[in-house]
C-alpha positions as CSV (number, residue, x, y, z in Angstrom):
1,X,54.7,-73.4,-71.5
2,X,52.1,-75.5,-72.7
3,X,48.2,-74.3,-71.9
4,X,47.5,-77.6,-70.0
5,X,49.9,-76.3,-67.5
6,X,49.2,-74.4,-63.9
7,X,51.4,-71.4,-62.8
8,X,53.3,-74.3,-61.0
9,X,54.6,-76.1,-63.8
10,X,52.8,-78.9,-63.2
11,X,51.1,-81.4,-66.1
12,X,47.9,-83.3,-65.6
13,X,47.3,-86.1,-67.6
14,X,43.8,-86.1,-69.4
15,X,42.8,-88.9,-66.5
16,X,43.9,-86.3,-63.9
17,X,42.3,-83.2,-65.7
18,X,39.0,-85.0,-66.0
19,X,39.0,-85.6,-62.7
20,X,39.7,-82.2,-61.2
21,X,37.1,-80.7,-64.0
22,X,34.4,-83.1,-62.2
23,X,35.6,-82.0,-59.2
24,X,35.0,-78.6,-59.4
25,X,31.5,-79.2,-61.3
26,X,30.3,-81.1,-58.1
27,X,31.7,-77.7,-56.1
28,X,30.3,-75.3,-58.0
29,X,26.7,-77.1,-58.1
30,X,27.0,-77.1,-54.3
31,X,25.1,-74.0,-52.9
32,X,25.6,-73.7,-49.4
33,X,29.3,-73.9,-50.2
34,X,29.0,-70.7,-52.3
35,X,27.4,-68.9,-50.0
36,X,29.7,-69.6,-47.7
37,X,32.7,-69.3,-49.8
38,X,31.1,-65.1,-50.8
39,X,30.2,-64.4,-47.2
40,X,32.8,-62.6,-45.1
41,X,33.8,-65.0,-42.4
42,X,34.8,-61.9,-40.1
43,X,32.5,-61.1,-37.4
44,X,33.8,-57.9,-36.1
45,X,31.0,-57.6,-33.6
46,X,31.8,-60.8,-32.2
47,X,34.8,-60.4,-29.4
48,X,33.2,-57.0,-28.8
49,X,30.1,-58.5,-27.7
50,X,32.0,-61.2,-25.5
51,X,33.9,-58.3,-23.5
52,X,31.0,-56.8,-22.9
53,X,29.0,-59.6,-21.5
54,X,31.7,-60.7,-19.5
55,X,32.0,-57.2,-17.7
56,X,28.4,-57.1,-17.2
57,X,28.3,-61.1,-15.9
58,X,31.4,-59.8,-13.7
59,X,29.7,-57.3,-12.6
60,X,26.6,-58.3,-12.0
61,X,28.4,-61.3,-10.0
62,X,30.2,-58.4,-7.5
63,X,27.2,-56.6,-6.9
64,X,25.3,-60.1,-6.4
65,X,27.8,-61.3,-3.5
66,X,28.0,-57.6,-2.1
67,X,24.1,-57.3,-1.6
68,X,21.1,-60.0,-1.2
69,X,19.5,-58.4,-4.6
70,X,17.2,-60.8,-6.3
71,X,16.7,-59.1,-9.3
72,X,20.8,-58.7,-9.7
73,X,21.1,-62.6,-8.9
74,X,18.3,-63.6,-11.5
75,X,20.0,-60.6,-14.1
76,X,23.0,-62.8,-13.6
77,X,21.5,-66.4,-13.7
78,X,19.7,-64.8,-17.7
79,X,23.2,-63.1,-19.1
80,X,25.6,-65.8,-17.5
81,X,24.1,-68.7,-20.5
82,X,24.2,-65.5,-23.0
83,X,27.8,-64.8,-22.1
84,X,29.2,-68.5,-22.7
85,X,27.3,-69.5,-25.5
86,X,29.0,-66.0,-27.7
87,X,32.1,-66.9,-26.0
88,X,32.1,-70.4,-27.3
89,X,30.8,-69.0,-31.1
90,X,33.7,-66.9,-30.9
91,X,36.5,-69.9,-30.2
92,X,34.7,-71.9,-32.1
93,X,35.0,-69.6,-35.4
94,X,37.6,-70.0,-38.1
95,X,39.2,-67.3,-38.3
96,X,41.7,-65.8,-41.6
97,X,43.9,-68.7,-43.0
98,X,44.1,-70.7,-39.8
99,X,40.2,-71.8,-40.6
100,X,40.9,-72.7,-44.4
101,X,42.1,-75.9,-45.5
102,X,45.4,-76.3,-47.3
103,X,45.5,-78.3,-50.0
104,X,47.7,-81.5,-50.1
105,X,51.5,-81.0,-51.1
């Protein structure tokens, strides 16, 4: 095998290896791109910290219906925005392969 081949088998031409050399200058100049590319995408904490804000909204919504408890109802009204906007994070989140792109066949 020739050294201007990949592990694929596959030749560039010098037009085509130019290119992809430029390419990957351009990527590797951009930083936030590295960053992102070095920092662990997994957020462990994450869907722990929705269950738990969702029992405490659920719960905080019984004991609000059950009794005429300000302080419960304005408890709710501050963790209810808290809850949905980690719960959206967490769909929102790439997660493992499914939030990398594949490249083009």
């Amino acid at each position: 095998m020739d050294s201007r081949n990949d592990p694929d088998g596959v030749t560039l031409s010098p037009h085509e290896r130019l290119a992809l050399w430029g390419i990957e200058a351009g990527l590797r100049q951009d930083r936030r791109l590295g960053r992102r590319m070095r920092r662990p995408t997994a957020r462990p904490w994450l869907p722990l910290s929705v269950a738990a804000l969702t029992c405490a909204s659920l719960v905080l919504l019984v004991i609000g219906i059950l009794s005429d408890d300000t302080a419960v109802l304005w408890s709710l009204v501050a963790l209810w925005p808290a809850t949905v906007l980690v719960s959206f994070r967490m769909v929102r989140r790439p997660t493992g392969a499914e939030g990398r792109t594949r490249p083009c066949p």
